[in-house]
C-alpha positions in Angstrom: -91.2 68.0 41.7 -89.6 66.7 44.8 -86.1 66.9 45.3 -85.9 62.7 46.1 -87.1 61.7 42.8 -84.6 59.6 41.1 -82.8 61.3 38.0 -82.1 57.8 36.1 -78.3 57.4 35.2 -78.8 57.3 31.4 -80.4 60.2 31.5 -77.8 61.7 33.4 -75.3 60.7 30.3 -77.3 62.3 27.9 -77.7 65.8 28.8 -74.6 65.8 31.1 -72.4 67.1 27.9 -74.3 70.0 27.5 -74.2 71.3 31.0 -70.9 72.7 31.0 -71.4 73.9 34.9 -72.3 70.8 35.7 -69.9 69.2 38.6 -68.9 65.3 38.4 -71.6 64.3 41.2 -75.2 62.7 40.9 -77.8 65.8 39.4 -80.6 67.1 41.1 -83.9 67.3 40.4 -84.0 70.5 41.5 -81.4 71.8 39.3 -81.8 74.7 36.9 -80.3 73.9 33.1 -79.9 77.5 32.5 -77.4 77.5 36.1 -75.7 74.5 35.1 -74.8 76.3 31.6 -77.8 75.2 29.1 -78.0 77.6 26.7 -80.5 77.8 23.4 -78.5 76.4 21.2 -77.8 73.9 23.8 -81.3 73.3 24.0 -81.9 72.4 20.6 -78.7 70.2 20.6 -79.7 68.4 23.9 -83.6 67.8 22.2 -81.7 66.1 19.4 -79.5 63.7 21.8 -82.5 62.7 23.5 -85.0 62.1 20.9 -82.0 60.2 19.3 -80.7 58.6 23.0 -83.9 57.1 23.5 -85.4 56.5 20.2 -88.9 59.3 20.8 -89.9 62.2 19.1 -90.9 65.2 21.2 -94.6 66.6 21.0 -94.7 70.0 20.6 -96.4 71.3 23.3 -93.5 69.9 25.1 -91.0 72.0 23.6 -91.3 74.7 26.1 -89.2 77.3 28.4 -91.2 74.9 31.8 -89.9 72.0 30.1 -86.4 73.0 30.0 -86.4 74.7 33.5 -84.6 71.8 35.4 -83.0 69.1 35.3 -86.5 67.4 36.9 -89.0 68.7 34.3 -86.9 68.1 31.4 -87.1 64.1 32.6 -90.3 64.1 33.5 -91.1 65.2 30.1 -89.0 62.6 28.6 -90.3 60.1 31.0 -94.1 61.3 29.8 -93.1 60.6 26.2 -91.2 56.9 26.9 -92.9 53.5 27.0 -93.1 52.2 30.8 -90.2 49.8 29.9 -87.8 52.6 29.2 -88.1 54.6 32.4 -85.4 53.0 34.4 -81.2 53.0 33.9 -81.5 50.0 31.0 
């Protein structure tokens, strides 16, 4: 995934909590969850947040170690599972 792909801000507020090595600035695309402090029970915490964040439910083959590998997969996963409408900051 290309670095310059938008990481929408909402999505940002949703797994920012449980990236404790996150810093305060805009995340990357690019950006490993495991560096930024994502750990497995994080994982399972975070999957919670954003099935409940933004009202989907996760399909299993989704639920994988590639999906959770950045900060980009993990929203392009999310943005797979969302209606068109939702994709933005709303």
């Amino acid at each position: 995934m290309p670095a310059s792909v938008a990481i929408p801000q909402r999505f940002q507020d949703i797994i920012r909590p449980f990236l404790p090595y996150a810093d305060t600035g805009e995340l990357d695309a690019e950006q490993e969850l495991a560096a930024l402090g994502l750990d497995s029970m994080g994982v399972v915490q975070l999957l919670a947040a954003l099935e409940e964040g933004y009202g989907l439910e996760f399909p299993d083959d989704a639920l994988n170690q590639d999906t959770f590998a950045t900060v980009g997969s993990l929203w392009r996963t999310v943005a797979g599972v969302l209606p068109d409408a939702q994709h933005g900051d709303d």
